[in-house]
C-alpha positions in Angstrom: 174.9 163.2 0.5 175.0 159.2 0.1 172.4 158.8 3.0 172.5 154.9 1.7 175.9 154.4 2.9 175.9 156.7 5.9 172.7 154.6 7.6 174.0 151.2 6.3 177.6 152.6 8.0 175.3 153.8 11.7 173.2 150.9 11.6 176.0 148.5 11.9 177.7 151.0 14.5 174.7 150.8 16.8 174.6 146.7 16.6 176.2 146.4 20.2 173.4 148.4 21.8 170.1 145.7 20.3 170.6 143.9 23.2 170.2 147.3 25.6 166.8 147.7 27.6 163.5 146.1 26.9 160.5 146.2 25.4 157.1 147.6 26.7 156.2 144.4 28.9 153.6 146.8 31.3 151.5 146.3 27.9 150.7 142.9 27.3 150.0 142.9 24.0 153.9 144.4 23.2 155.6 142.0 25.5 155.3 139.5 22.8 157.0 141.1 20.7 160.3 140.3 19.5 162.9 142.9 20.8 165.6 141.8 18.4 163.9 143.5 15.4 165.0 146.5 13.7 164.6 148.9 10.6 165.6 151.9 9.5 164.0 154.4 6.2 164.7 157.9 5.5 163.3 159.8 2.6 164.1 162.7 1.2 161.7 165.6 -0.2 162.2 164.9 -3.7 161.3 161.2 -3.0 164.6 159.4 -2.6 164.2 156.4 -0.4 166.7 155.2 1.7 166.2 151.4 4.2 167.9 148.8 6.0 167.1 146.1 8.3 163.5 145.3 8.6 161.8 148.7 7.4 158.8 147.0 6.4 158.1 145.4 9.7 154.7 147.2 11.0 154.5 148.1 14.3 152.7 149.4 17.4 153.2 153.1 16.5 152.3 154.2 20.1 152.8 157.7 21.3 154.0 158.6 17.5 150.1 158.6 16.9 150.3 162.1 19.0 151.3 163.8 16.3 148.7 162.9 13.9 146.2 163.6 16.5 147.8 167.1 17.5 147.2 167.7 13.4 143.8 166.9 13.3 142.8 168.8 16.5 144.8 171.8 15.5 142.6 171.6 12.4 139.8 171.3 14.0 140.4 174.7 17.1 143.1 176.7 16.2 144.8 178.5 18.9 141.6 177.5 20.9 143.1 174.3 21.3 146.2 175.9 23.7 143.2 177.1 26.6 143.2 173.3 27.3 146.6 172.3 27.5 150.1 174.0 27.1 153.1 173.6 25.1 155.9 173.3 27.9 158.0 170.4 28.4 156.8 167.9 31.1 160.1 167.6 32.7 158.3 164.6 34.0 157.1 160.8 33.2 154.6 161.1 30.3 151.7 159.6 32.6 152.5 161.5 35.9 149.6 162.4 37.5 151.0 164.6 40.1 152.0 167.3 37.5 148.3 167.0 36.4 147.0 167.5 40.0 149.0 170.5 40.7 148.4 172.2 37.5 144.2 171.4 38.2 143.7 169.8 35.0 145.5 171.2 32.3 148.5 169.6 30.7 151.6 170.6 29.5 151.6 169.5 26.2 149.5 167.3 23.8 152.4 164.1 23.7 152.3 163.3 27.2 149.4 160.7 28.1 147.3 163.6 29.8 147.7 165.6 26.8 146.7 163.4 24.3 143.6 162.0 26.3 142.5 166.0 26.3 143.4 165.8 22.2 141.0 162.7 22.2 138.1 164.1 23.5 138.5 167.0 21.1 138.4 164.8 18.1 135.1 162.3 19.5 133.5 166.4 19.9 134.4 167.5 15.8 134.2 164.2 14.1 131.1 163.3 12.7 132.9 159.2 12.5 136.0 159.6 14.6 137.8 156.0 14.2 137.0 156.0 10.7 137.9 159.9 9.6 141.1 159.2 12.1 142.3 156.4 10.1 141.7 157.8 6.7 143.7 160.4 7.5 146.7 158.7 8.6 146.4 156.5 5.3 146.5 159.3 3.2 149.7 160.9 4.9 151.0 158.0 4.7 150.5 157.2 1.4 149.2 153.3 2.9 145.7 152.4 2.3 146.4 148.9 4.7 147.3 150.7 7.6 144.6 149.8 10.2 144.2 149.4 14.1 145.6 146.6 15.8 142.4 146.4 18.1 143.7 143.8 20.6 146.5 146.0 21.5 143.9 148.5 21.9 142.2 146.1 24.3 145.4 145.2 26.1 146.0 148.6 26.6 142.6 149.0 28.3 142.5 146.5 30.5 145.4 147.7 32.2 145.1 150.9 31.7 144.7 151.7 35.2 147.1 155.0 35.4 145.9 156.6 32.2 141.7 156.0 33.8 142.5 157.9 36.5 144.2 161.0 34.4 141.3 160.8 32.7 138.8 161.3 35.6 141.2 163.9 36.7 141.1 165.5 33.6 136.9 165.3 33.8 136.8 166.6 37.7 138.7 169.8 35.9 136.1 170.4 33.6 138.6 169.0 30.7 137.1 166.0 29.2 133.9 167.1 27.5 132.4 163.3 26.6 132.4 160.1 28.2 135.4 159.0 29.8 135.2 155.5 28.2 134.7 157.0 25.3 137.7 159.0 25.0 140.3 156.7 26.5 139.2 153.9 23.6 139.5 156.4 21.4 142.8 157.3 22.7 143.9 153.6 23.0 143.1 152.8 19.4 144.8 155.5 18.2 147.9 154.3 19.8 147.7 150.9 18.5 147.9 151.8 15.0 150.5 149.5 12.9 152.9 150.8 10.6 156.0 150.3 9.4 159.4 152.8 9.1 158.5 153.5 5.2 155.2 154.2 5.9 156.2 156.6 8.9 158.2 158.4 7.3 156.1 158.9 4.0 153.6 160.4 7.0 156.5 162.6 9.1 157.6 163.8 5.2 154.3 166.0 5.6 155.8 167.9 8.1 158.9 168.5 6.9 157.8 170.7 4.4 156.1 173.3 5.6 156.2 175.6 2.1 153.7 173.4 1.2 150.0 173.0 1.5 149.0 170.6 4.1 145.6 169.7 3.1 145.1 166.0 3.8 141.5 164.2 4.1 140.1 167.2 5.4 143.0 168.2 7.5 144.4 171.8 6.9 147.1 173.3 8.4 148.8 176.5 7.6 152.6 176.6 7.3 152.9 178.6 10.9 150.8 175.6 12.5 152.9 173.1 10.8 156.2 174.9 12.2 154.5 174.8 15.5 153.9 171.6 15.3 158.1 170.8 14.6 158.8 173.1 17.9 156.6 171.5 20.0 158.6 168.2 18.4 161.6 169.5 19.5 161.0 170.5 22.8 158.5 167.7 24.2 158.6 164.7 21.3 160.4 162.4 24.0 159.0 163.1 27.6 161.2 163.9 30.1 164.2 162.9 27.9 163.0 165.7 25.3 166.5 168.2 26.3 169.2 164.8 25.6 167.3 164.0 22.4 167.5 167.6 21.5 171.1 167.7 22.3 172.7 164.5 21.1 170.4 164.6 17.9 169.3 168.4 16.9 165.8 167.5 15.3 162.4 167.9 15.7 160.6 164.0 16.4 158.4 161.4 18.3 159.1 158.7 20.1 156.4 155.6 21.1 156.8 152.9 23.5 156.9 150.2 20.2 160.0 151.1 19.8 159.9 153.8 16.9 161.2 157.4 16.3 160.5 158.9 14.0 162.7 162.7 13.4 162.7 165.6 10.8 165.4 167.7 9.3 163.0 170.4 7.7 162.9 170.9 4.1 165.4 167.9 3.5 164.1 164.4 4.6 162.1 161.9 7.2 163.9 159.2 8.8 162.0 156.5 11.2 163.9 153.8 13.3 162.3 150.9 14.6 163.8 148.8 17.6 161.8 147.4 20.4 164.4 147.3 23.2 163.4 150.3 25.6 165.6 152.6 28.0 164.3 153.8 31.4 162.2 157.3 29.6 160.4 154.7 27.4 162.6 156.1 24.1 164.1 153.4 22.4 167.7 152.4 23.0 168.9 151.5 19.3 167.0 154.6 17.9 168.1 157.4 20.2 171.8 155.8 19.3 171.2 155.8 15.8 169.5 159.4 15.0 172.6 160.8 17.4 175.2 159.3 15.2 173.0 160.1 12.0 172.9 163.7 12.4 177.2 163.6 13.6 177.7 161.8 10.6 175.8 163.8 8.2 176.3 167.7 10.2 172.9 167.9 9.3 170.5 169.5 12.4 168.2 172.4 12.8 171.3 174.3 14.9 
């Protein structure tokens, strides 16, 4: 498979759609950013590296974060983890807090806001030095020791982080949020501002592609059924309440975050991250829900 040619051939198919949508402007810090940008790297299990456009461009990784922080708690409970949230698709906006209400405090799954905020508070209650031991680990995955937190997007996200407070307080009425409230949603916000760039993504998403091996990463250890779990729930809730189109136009497990990356699997053959801030109305963005579509046409590669 040339993968060179074939994402040279889709990123120059998916050119008329960079000027499609915007980028996330309801957080200050990422409405500077510029929304022409893009890059592309897939890599391969047996290391082959494949990039165009601006791949080495860091970004706000966003909700992308979720699936480091899903590792680490799934590390850290088990199948304890699932009596505080579930594994079903939202079928709603990823910081509805009507769902929330009527479900009295538990979410549906870790990558919506509500979800991740719970996956927070477990981590600040097993981690002896949280920020730090969060970092480290997604260093080591992805294979970057200069990957940090951006902590004014952290700060930006805070200050007008009005919706994702009051999940938070409705997640603590339930009984659901064990530590301090403003504890937990720094700790969530600074996860989500993390910076890195398509070849560093998917060096990290390469982890959990292969689940025949080991994962055993900075104190991080998964078995091979919890990292398969980790692709379904991928595949059914990595992009909100646009989780069934991604599913069908594209076939793979993967994460979206409102910077404008996505990152997507094909188990036990490669990575692939695409970067492009430019947003549609589910938060996905436009350029890299086009690009994984045509991707997985071109190649007839998918998990179906």
């Amino acid at each position: 498979m040339d993968y060179q040619k074939i994402i040279q051939d889709v990123y120059e198919k998916v050119q008329p759609f960079a000027k499609t949508g915007k980028q996330a402007d309801y957080i200050p810090a990422l409405a500077k950013v510029n929304p022409d940008q893009s890059g592309v790297c897939l890599k391969t299990l047996d290391l082959q590296q494949y990039s165009v456009g601006e791949s080495k461009v860091r970004f706000s990784i966003q909700s992308i974060s979720k699936v480091f922080s899903l590792a680490v708690a799934l590390s850290c409970e088990g199948k304890n983890l699932w009596q505080r949230m579930g594994k079903e698709p939202s079928g709603n906006a990823f910081n509805s807090l009507v769902q929330l209400e009527l479900e009295h405090g538990i979410p549906r799954n870790p990558f919506i806001n509500a979800g991740a905020i719970v996956v927070a508070d477990v981590l600040l209650s097993h981690l002896a030095n949280p920020e730090e031991e969060f970092i480290d680990f997604v260093r080591n995955i992805s294979e970057s020791e200069t990957v940090n937190y951006n902590f004014s997007v952290a700060r930006s996200e805070r200050s007008n982080g009005y919706l994702n407070a009051a999940i938070a307080n409705l997640l603590k009425y339930h009984g659901n949020i064990k530590n301090d409230i403003e504890h937990v949603l720094q700790f969530y916000f600074l996860m989500c501002s993390i910076e890195m760039n398509c070849t560093e993504l998917s060096n990290a998403f390469l982890r959990f592609a292969d689940h025949r091996k080991e994962f055993n990463y900075c104190n991080v250890h998964l078995t091979s059924s919890q990292v398969k779990r980790i692709n379904a729930i991928m595949q059914t809730c990595g992009f909100y309440d646009e989780s069934g189109e991604f599913s069908y136009l594209v076939g793979l497990p993967g994460k979206s975050g409102v910077g404008g990356g996505i990152c997507a699997i094909y188990p036990q053959r490669y990575a692939v991250t695409v970067f492009s801030p430019r947003l549609n109305a589910k938060g996905n963005s436009v350029v890299g829900m086009k690009f994984l579509e045509l991707l997985t046409t071109e190649t007839k590669e998918s998990i179906f």
